[in-house]
HTML snippet that shows the backbone in 3Dmol.js (N, CA, C, O; Angstrom):
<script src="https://3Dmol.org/build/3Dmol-min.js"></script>
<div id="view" style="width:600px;height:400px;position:relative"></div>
<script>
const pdb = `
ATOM      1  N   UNK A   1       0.825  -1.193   0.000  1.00  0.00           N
ATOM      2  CA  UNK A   1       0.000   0.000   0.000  1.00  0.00           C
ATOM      3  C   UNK A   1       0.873   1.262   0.000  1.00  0.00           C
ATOM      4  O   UNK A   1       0.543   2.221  -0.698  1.00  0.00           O
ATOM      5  N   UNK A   2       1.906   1.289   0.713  1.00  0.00           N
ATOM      6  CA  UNK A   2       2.981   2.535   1.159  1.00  0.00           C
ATOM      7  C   UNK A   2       3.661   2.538  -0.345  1.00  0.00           C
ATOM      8  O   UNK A   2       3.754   3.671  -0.817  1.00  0.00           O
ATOM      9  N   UNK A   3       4.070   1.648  -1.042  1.00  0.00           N
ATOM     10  CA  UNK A   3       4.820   1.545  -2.055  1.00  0.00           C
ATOM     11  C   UNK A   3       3.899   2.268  -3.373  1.00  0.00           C
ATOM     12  O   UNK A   3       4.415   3.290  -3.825  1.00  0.00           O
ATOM     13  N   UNK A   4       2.612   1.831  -4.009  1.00  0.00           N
ATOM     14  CA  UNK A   4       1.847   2.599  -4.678  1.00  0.00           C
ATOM     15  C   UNK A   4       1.607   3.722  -3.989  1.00  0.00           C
ATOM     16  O   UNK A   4       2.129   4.616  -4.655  1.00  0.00           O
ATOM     17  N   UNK A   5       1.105   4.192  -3.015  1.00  0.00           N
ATOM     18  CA  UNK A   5       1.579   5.870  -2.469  1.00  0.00           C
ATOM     19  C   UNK A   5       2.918   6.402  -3.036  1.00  0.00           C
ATOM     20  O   UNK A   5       2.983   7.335  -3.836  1.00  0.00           O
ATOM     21  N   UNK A   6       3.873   5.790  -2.597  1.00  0.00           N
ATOM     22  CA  UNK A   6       5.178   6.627  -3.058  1.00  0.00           C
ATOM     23  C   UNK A   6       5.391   6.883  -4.695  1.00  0.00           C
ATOM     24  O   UNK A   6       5.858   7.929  -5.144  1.00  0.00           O
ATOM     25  N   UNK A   7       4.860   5.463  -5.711  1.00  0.00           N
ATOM     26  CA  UNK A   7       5.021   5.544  -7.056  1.00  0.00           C
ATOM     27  C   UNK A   7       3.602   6.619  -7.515  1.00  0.00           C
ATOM     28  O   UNK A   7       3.794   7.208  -8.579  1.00  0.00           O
ATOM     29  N   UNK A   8       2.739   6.806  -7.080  1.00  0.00           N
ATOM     30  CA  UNK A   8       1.262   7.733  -7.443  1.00  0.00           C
ATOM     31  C   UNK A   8       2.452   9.010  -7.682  1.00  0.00           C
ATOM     32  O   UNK A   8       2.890   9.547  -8.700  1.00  0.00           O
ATOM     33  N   UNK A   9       2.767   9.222  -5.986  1.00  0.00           N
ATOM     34  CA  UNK A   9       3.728  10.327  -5.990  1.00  0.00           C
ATOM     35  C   UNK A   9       4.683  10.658  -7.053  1.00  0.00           C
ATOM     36  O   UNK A   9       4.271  11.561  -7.783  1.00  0.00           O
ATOM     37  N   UNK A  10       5.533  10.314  -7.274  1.00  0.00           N
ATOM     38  CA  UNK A  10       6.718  10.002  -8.480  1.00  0.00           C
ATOM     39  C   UNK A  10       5.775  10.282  -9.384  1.00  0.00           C
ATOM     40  O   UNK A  10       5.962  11.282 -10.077  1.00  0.00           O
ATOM     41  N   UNK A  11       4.661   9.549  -9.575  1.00  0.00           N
ATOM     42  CA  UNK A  11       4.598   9.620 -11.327  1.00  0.00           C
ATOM     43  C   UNK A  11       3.975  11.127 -11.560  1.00  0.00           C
ATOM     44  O   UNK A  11       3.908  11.653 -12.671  1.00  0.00           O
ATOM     45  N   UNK A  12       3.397  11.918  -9.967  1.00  0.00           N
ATOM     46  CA  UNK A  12       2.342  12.574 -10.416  1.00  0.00           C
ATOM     47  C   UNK A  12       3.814  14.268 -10.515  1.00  0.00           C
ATOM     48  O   UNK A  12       3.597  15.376 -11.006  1.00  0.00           O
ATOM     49  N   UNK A  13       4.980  13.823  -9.929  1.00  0.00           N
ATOM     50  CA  UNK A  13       6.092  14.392  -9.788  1.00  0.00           C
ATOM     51  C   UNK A  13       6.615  14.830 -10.929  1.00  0.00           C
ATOM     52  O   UNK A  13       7.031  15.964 -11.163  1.00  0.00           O
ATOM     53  N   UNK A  14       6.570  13.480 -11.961  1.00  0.00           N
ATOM     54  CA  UNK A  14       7.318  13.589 -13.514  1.00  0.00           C
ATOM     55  C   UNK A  14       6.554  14.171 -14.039  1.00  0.00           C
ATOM     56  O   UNK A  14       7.037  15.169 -14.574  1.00  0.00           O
ATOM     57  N   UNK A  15       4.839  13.977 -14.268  1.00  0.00           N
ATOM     58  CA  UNK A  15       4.232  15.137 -14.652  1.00  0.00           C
ATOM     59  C   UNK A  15       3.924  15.932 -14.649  1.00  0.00           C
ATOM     60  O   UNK A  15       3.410  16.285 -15.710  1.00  0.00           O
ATOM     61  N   UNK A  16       3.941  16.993 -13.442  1.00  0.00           N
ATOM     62  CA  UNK A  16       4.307  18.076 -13.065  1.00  0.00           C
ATOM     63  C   UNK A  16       5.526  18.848 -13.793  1.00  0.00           C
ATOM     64  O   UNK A  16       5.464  19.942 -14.353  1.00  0.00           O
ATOM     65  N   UNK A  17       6.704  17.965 -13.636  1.00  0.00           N
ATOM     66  CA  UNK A  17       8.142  18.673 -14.278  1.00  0.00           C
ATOM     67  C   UNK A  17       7.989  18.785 -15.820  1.00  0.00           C
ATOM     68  O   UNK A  17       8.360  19.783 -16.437  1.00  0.00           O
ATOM     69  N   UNK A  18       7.430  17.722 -16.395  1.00  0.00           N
ATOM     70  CA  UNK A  18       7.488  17.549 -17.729  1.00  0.00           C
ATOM     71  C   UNK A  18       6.883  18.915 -18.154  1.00  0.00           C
ATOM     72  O   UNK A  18       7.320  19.679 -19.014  1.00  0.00           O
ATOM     73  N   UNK A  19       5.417  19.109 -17.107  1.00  0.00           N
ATOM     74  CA  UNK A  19       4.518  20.119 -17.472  1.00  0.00           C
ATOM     75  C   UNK A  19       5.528  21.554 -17.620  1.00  0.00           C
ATOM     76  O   UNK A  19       5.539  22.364 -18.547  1.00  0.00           O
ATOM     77  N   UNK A  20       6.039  21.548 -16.838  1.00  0.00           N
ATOM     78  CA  UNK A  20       6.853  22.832 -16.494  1.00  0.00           C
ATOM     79  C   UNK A  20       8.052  22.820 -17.289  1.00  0.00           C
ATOM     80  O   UNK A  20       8.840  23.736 -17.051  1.00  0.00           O
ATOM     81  N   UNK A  21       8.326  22.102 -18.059  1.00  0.00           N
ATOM     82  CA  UNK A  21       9.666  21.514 -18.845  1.00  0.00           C
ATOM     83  C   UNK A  21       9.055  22.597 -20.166  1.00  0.00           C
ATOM     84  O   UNK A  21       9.614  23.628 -20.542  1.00  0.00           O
ATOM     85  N   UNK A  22       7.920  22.088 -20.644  1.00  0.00           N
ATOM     86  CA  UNK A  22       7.053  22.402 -21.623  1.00  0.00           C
ATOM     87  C   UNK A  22       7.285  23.912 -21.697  1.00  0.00           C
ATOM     88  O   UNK A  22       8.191  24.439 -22.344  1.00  0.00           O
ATOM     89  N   UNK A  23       6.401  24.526 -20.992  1.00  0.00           N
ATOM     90  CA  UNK A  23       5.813  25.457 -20.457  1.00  0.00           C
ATOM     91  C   UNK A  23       7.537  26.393 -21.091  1.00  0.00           C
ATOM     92  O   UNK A  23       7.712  26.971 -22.164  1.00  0.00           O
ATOM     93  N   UNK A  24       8.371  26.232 -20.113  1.00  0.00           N
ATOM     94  CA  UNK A  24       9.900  26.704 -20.289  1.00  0.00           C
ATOM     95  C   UNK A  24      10.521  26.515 -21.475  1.00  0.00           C
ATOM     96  O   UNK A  24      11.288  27.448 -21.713  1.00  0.00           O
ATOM     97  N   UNK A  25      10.496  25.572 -22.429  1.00  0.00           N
ATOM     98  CA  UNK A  25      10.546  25.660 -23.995  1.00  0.00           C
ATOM     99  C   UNK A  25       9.798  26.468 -24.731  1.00  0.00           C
ATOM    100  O   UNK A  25      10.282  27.249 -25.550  1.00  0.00           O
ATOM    101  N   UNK A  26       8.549  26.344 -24.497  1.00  0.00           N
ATOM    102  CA  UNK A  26       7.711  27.437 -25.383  1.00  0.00           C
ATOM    103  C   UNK A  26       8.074  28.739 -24.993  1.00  0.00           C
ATOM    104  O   UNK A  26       8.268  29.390 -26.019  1.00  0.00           O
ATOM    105  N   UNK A  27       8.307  29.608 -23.710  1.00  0.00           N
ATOM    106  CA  UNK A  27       8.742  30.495 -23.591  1.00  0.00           C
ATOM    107  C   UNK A  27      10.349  30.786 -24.055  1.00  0.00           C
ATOM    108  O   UNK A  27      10.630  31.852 -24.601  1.00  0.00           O
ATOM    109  N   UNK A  28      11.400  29.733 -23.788  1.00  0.00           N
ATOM    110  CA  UNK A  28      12.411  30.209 -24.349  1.00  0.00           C
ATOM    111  C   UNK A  28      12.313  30.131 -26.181  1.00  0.00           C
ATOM    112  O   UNK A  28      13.196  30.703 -26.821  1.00  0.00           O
ATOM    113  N   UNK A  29      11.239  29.424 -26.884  1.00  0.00           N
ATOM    114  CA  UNK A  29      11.253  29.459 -28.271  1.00  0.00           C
ATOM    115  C   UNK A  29      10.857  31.152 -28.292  1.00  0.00           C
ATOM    116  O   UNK A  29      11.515  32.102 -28.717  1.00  0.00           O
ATOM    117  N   UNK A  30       9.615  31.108 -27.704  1.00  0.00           N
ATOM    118  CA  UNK A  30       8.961  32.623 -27.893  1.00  0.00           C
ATOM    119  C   UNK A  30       9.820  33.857 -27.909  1.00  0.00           C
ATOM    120  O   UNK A  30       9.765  34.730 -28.775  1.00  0.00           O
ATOM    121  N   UNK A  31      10.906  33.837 -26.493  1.00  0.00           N
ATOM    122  CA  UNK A  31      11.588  34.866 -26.206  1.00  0.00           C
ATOM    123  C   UNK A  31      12.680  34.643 -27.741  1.00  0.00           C
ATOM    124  O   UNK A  31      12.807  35.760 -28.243  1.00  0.00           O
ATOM    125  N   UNK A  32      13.198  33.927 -28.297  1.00  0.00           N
ATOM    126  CA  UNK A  32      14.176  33.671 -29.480  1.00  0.00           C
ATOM    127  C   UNK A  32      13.102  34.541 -30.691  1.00  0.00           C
ATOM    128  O   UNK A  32      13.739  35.222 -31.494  1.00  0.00           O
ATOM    129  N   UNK A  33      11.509  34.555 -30.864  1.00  0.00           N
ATOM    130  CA  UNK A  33      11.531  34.554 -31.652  1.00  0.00           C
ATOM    131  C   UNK A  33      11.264  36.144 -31.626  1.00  0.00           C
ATOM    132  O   UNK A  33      11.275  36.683 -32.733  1.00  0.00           O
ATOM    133  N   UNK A  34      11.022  36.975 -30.486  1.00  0.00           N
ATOM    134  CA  UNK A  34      10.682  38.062 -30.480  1.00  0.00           C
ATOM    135  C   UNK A  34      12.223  39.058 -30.170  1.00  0.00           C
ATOM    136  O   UNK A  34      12.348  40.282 -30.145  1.00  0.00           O
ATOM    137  N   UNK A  35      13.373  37.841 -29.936  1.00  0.00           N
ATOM    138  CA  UNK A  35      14.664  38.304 -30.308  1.00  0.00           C
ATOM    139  C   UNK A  35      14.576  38.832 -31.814  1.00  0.00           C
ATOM    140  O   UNK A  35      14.561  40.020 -32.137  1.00  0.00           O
ATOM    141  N   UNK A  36      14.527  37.859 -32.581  1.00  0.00           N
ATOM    142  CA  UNK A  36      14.766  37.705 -33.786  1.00  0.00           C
ATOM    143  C   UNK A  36      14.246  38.861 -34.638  1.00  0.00           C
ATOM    144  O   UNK A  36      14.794  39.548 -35.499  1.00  0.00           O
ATOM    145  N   UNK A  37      12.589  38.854 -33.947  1.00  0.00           N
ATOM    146  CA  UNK A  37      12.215  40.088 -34.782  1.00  0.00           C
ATOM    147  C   UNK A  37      12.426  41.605 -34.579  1.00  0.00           C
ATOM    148  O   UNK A  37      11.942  42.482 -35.295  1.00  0.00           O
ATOM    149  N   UNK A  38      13.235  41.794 -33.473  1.00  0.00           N
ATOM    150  CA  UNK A  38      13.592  43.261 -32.851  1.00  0.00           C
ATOM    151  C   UNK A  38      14.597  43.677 -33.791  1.00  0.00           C
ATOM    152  O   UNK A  38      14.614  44.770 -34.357  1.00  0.00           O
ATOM    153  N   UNK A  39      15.676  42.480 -33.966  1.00  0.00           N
ATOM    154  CA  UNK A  39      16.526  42.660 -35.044  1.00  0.00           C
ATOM    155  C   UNK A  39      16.520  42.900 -36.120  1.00  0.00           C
ATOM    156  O   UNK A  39      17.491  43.407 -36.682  1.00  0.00           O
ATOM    157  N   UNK A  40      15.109  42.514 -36.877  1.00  0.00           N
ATOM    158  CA  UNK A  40      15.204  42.684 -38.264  1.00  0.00           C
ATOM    159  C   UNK A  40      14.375  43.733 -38.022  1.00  0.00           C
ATOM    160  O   UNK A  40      13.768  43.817 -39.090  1.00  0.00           O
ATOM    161  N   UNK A  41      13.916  44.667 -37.246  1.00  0.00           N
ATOM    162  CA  UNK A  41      13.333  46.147 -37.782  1.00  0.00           C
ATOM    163  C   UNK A  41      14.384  47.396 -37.631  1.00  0.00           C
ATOM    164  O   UNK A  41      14.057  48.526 -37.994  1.00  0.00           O
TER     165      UNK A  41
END
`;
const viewer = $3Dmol.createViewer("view");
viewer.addModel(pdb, "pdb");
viewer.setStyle({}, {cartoon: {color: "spectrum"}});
viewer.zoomTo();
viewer.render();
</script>
């Protein structure tokens, strides 16, 4: 019983990070792309 508690935990852990993994790519793509366009005006 203690052991599925701890893995619920973990898994609900990795998806959380993944979520936030995400989240932090799309913003560093975004921030690249609004680099990009400051430059070309």
């Amino acid at each position: 019983m203690a052991i599925m508690t701890i893995f619920e935990s973990i898994g609900l852990a990795v998806i959380v990070a993944l979520s936030f993994w995400c989240v932090y790519c799309i913003f560093g793509y975004g921030i690249e792309l609004q680099k990009n366009e400051d430059e070309t005006l």
